[in-house]
C-alpha angles and dihedrals in degrees: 000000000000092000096056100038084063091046099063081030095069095029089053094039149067109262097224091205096060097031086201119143123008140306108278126201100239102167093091084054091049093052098048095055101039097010091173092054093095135024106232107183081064089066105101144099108258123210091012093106091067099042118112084198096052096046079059096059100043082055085048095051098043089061095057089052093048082061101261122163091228120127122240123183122191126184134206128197133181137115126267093339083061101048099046083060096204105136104015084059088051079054098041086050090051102052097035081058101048089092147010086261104035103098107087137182105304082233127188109013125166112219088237092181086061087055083043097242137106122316129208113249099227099069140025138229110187117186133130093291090198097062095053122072122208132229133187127196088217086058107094101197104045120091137209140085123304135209130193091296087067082227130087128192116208134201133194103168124105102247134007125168104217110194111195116205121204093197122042111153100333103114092137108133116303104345113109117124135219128181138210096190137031130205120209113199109199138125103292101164083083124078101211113093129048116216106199131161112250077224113065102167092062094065139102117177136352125207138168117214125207102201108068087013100248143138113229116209123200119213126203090217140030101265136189096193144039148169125212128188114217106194133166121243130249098245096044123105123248091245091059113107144194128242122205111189099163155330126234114196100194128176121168096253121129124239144079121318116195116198123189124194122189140158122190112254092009123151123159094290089058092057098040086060080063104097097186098040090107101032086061094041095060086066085085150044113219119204085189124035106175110194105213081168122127105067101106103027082067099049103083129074092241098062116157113208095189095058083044087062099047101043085045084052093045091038084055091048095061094053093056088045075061103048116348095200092053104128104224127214113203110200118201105222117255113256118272151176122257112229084343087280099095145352114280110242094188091083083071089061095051086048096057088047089046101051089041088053097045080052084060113042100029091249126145125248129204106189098198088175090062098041080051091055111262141261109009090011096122090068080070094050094049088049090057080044092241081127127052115220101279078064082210104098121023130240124245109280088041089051082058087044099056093036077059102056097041079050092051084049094053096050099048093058096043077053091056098038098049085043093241128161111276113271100003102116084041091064105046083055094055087054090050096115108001 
């Protein structure tokens, strides 16, 4: 029964809204209770097991979780799924507790409540809101200039104090996260605003970095928490404004470092508005890029199948420009309703172009519309309340659910690839926190 379902479900989770204890494997309880809700034996990475990229990062990763200090970075794109960061930081807390040396930096972060959206839970940006204005890529009719967040906060006042808080709400096991340097993304081709830290005495070094357009700040000592002035200079003029594209909180210790970037509404039109997404990717060198895009460039009744497939191909081409040996996940959206009135066929159409495009460039899929059940399988969903009434996003305990399955995905095929035992690393992750 629903009821019920959402009853194990919360006695057996992480409450996101609370963020109090630690991550819990839900998916068995889930199963027991409903166990045709999902179709497990769906739940796999295609076409991993033949990719020389991905072999590499399962290496990569084994190592982490043996208890190697070797670094590991992982990124995660996607539209308001993403954002809200609810499953991809379950993910994010499973994998930064498998070992000592597992948490890494928190990394490359936007401040969503400056641009006056949604914020992730597990760390803080506090400024004058009211001063900022937000602008998202997805957003037709907004226009500025756009980093790798897809969302930029702007600000045309004379003086703010911003405080960036590693921790907010995060104190589950071992991940807790402290910096030692901070990047600033804004626009720094232009001379008419001074970032400076409101303690001086706690900085190194300061240096402003054309490619990516950042300012890179050097602390003395590993920090969780700091505060910057932005204030306009004397000679600029009072037009002149302030774009803030992102924030990277970075320290030398080994691990995995998961980073999620999300804009409400985005699809792949939305990030190729972006005309620094690639300069500031290339900042990195992912050893796993995981695509959550597809969402909303199927919601609408004009979808073109033919222009999906290209941007997904050219979208896939930038990450390799980034890093050519980046394993790449490409996720098949879940199933959902178009304007809450009937299922979106249009999702069938993305799955057919997604699997076609992890054949051809050795790629992994996770078809996550398939492993939910399906067309017209979020009316299900909505029924066990997984899925709140748009039957679009999840609700909480259904964002836990499905970190739990793509979880449950990943595992299976690092089993298979280190040649371990079926199940074994599974099962020390579902003891992570009990």
């Amino acid at each position: 029964m629903p009821k019920r379902l959402l009853q194990l479900l919360q006695t057996g989770i992480l409450l996101f809204g609370t963020m109090v204890a630690a991550q819990n494997y839900v998916l068995d309880s889930l199963i027991r209770v409903h166990p045709d809700l999902v179709d497990l034996e769906a739940n796999m990475l295609y076409y991993a097991g033949e990719s020389p990229a991905f072999s590499r990062f399962f290496s990569k990763l084994d190592s982490v979780y043996q208890g190697e200090r070797s670094k590991l970075h992982i990124m995660h794109i996607g539209g308001s799924h993403i954002q809200a960061d609810f499953y991809s930081n379950k993910l994010r807390t499973y994998l930064q507790n498998m070992s000592e040396v597992a948490t890494s930096q928190r990394g490359f972060v936007f401040p969503y409540h400056l641009a006056h959206t949604n914020n992730p839970l597990n760390y803080r940006v506090e400024a004058h809101n009211d001063l900022w204005e937000g602008y998202r890529c997805s957003v037709s009719y907004h226009k500025t200039t756009w980093g790798l967040s897809g969302v930029t906060a702007a600000f045309r006042k004379v003086r703010d104090t911003i405080v960036i808080k590693s921790n907010y709400k995060n104190d589950d096991l071992n991940t807790r996260y402290s910096f030692n340097r901070l990047r600033v993304f804004y626009n720094t081709w232009e001379d008419a605003y001074q970032v400076r830290v409101t303690e001086p005495a706690l900085v190194l070094s300061d240096t402003v970095v054309d490619q990516g357009k950042f300012l890179e700040l050097r602390f003395k000592e590993d920090v969780e928490e700091v505060s910057l002035v932005v204030e306009r200079k004397l000679h600029a003029p009072r037009d002149t404004e302030f774009l803030l594209m992102g924030l990277e909180m970075m320290n030398d210790e080994p691990g995995i470092e998961y980073t999620s970037i999300g804009a409400n509404g985005a699809k792949f039109d939305s990030y190729f508005r972006c005309e620094l997404f690639e300069e500031q990717l290339n900042l990195y060198e992912p050893d796993l890029f995981i695509v959550s895009i597809g969402t909303n460039d199927a919601y609408t009744p004009n979808f073109n199948p033919e222009k999906f497939e290209a941007q997904y191909e050219e979208f896939m081409a930038m990450i390799k420009r980034a890093s050519p040996d980046c394993a790449i996940l490409l996720t098949v959206p879940n199933d959902s309703y178009y304007k809450r009135r009937y299922p979106n066929r249009n999702t069938a159409k993305q799955q057919e172009i997604i699997h076609r495009l992890g054949q051809k460039y050795q790629m992994a899929v996770w078809d996550f519309y398939r492993v939910m059940g399906g067309y017209g399988a979020s009316a299900h969903w909505y029924e066990q309340e997984l899925m709140p009434a748009d039957r679009i996003h999840f609700t909480q305990p259904g964002y836990s659910v499905k970190a739990d399955l793509l979880l449950d995905a990943l595992i299976t095929e690092w089993e298979r690839s280190a040649s371990r035992p079926v199940n074994s690393i599974l099962t020390y992750f579902k003891a992570i926190g009990e």
